[in-house]
N, C-alpha and C positions, 0 to 999 in steps of 0.2 A: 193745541193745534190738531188738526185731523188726520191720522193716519191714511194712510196711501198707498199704493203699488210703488216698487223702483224698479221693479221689470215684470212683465205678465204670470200673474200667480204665487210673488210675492211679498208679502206686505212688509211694510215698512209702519211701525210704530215713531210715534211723534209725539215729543213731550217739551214743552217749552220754547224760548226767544231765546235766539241769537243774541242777547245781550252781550255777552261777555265769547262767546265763540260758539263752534261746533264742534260736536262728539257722535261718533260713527263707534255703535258697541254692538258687539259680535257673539252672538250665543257660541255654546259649544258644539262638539260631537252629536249629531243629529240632522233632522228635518225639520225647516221652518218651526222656528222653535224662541220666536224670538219674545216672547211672554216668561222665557226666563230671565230676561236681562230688564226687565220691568222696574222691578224694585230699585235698579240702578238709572233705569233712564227718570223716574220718579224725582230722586234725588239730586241728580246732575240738576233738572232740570227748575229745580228748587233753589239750584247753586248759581241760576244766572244763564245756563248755557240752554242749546236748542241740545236734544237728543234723539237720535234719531238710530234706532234697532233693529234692523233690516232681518228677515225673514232669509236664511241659505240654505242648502242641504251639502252636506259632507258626504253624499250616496250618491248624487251626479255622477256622470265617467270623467268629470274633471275635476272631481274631489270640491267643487265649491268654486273655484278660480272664479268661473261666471257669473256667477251670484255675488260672490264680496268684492268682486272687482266693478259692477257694474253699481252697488253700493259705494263703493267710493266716488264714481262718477256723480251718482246720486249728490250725495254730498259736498262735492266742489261747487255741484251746479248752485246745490242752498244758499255756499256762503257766496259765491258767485251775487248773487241776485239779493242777497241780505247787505251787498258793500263790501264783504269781508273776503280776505287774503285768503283762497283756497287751499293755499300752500302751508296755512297755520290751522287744519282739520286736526284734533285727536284723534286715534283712532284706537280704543279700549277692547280686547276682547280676553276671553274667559277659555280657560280650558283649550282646546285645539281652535276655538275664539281666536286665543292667546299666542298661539303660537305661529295662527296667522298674522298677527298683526305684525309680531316679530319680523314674520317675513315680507310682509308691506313694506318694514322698515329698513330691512336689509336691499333689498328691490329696487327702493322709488326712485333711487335716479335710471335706470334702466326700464322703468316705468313710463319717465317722464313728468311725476310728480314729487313735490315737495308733503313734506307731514312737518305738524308741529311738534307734536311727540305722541309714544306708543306706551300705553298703558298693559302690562302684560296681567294677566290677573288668573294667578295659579295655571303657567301655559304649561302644555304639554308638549316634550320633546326627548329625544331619545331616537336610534336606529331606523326605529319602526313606525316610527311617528310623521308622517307624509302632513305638511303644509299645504292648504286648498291655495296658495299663490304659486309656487313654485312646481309640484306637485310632486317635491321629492322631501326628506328630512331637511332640519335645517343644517345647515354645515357647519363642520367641528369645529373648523378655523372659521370665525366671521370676519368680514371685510373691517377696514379698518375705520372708526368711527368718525373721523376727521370731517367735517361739515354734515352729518348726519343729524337726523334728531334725537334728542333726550329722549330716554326711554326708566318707564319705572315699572320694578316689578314687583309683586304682591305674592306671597303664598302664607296659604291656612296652616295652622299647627297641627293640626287634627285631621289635615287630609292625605288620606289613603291611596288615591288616586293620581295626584301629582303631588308626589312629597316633598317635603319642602326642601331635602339635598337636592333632588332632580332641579326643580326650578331655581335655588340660588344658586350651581351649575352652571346655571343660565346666563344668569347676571354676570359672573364669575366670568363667563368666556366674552359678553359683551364686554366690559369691564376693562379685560387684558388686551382685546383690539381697541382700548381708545374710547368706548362710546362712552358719553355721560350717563350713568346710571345713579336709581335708586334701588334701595330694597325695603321692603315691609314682610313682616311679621303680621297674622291676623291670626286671632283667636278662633278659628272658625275650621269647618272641614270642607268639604270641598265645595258642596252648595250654600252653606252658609255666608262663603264669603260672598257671594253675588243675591243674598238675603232669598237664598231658596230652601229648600227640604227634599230631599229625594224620595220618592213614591215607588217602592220596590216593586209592588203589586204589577203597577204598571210602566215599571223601567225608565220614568219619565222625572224630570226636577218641575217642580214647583213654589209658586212665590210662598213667602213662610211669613209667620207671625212671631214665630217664637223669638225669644230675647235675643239668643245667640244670634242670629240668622236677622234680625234688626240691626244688631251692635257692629255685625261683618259690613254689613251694605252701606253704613252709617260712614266707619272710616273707609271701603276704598274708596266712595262716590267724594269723598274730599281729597282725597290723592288725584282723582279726577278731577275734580273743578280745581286744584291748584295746578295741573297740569294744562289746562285751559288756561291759566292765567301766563302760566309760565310761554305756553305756544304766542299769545298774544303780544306780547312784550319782548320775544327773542329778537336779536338782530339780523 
């Protein structure tokens, strides 16, 4: 399918049919940056689902809110228009991605929307760590998960940047309020897991080739499409 605008100046990456549902994946820390989550919409999009990578920036004076919020709209409107239950969107994201998605997930009813579930993938959080949804940390104590959606999180072994105590933390506090959670282990550091390579020169992630950085993007994009399945079938 053809990539597009989901609001003036940012694109939206588009990979696959709605067959099986829709996945809304969130790059990280940065500016329209969504040619890192590639390798992941690649795959989804091999696994049945539409993917769709929206283009944000975390340097807005709203940390992002307008960008990935206006991305979601994007999104319902797809499955809107594809038949499909807007209210059953994944929504996958990476790194401070990640951490929004979290907060999508914490949010939606105070949003007004429903999520099928939230894929966190090596999220960042901690004090100092401001969410583009809320645009504060996430809170210590989370709401309780009682009609929420299923949430699965993912952290690298090897990564330096969100370690895997910080992120299973995470889980750990979702966990004890009640939400359904998962946890995964991936053999990967921190852009591996989302089948990228970090380019130091120019401080920027890139899609990879290398095995490792194949093997990472290989199982989360299937934690994904099961988590598609899972959003599709929930009651």
């Amino acid at each position: 399918m053809t990539d597009r605008e989901h609001a003036p100046g940012r694109r939206m990456l588009v990979r696959g049919a709605p067959d099986l549902g829709i996945v809304l994946l969130w790059h990280g820390r940065g500016v329209d940056s969504a040619d890192w989550m590639l390798p992941l919409a690649e795959r989804v999009a091999a696994g049945g689902a539409l993917a769709l990578a929206p283009d944000w920036s975390s340097e807005t004076p709203d940390g992002g809110r307008t960008d990935l919020l206006t991305s979601v709209r994007h999104a319902r409107d797809r499955a809107t228009d594809a038949g499909l239950d807007p209210d059953r969107i994944v929504v996958a994201g990476w790194s401070l991605g990640g951490t929004a998605a979290a907060s999508l997930a914490v949010h939606a009813k105070r949003l007004g929307i429903g999520l099928g579930r939230a894929v966190l993938i090596a999220p960042a959080d901690g004090p100092g760590v401001v969410d583009g949804i809320s645009g504060g940390p996430l809170p210590r104590t989370l709401p309780p998960g009682d009609g929420r959606c299923g949430v699965d999180v993912l952290y690298g072994e090897r990564d330096t940047s969100t370690p895997p105590d910080q992120v299973s933390g995470l889980e750990l506090r979702l966990r004890a309020a009640g939400w359904s959670t998962t946890l995964q282990a991936v053999d990967a550091d921190h852009g591996e897991i989302v089948g990228c390579r970090y380019d130091a020169r120019r401080e920027v992630y890139r899609p990879s080739t290398q095995p490792q950085a194949l093997a990472g993007a290989d199982v989360v994009a299937g934690v994904i499409t099961e988590a598609v399945s899972r959003a599709s079938t929930s009651s």
